[in-house]
N, C-alpha and C positions, 0 to 999 in steps of 0.2 A: 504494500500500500504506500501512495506517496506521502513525504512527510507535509507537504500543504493541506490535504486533505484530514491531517488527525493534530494537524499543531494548533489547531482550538480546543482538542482536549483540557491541557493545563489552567486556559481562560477558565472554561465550564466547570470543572473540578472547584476552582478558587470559588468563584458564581455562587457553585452550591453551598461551598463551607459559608464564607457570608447568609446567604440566605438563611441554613439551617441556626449561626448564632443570633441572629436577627430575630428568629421564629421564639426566641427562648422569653418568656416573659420577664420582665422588669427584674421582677426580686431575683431569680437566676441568673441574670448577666450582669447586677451590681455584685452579686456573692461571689462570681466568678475574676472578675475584675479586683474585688477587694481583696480576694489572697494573691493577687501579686502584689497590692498595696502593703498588705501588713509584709511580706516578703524585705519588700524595698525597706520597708521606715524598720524593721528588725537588721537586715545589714549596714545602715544609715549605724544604729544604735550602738552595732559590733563596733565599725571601724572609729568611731567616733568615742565611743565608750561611755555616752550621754544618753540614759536611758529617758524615755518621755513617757508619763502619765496623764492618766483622766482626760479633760475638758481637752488639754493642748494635744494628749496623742487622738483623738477621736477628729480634730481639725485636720490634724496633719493627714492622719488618713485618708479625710474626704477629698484635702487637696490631691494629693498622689493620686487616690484613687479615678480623679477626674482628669490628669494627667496621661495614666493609663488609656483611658477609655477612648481618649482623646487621639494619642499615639497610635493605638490600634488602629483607627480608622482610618491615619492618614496612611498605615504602613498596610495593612490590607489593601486598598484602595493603589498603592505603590507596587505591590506584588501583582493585583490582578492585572494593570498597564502594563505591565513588563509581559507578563504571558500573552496581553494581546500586541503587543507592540512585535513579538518574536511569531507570530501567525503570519502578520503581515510582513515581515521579514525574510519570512520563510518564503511570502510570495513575491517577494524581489519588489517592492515597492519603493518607493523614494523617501529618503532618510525623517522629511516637513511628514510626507503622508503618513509616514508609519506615526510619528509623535503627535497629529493632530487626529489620526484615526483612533490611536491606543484611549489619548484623551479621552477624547467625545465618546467613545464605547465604553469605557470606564465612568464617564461621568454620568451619561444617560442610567447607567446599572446603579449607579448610588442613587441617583434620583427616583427611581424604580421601589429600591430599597426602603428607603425611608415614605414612601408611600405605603409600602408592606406594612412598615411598621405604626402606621396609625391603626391598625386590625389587632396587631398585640398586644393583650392584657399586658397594661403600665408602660407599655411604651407611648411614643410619640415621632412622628414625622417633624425631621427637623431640618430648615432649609440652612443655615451652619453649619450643619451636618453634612450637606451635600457638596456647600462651597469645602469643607475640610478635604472630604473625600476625594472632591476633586483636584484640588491642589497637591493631595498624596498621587494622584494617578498623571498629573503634570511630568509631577517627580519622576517616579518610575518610570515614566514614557523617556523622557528628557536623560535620565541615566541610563535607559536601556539603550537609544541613539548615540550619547559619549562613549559606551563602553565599546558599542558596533565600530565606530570610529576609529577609535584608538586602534583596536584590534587590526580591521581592517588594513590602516596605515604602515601598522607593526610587520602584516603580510607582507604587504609591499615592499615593504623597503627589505627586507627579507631577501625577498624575491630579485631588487637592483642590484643587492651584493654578491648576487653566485655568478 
């Protein structure tokens, strides 16, 4: 089988993981988020050797924890552009098309997303949300086109010196 034909797998694969954390109601993807928070503010505490209690550790966490939630989106959103950015790559497109196609496909699916999520108990459709995600998926398009680059170049010039 050709690999243009199956190199949207990786896109779809990503698609559905989002979809399915998306599908998780409120109180399950704040729990899930919050133990990477208490994660972080307990190595914080190691290296630091400044333990936090009560009222102040319960802030810290929500900050982190809204750090987290926040970073996930832009780096999901950064992962799924890259898989679609490497589809169209794959179908030899020109370096603008692959990074404005990766984009807008990526950004339509986050917009998509957060419309899902007005349907999930305790969630919210959130248009923040979508500018973030899309800015992750700018990202990932935009690094997957430098990385193509350099590589590319790296061939090249490879190739002048034999």
């Amino acid at each position: 089988m050709k690999l243009k034909y199956i190199s949207w797998l990786p896109a779809v694969i990503i698609m559905g993981i989002i979809f399915m954390y998306s599908s998780k109601p409120a109180v399950n993807s704040d729990e899930s988020s919050m133990f990477y928070a208490n994660q972080i503010l307990d190595v914080y505490e190691k290296i630091t050797g400044n333990e936090i209690e009560g009222a102040e550790r319960e802030k810290n966490l929500e900050d982190i924890n809204h750090i987290v939630r926040k970073s996930a989106h832009f780096i999901e959103y950064g992962v799924l552009a890259c898989f679609v950015a490497f589809h169209f790559f794959v179908s030899k497109r020109k370096r603008i098309h692959i990074l404005l196609l990766a984009t807008a496909i990526s950004a339509i699916y986050a917009a998509t997303d957060e419309f899902h999520q007005l349907f999930v108990s305790g969630r919210s459709g959130q248009m923040k949300d979508v500018l973030l995600d899309s800015s992750g998926a700018f990202t990932g398009a935009l690094t997957f086109c430098l990385i193509i680059t350099v590589l590319q170049r790296k061939k090249q010039t490879k190739i002048r010196q034999q």
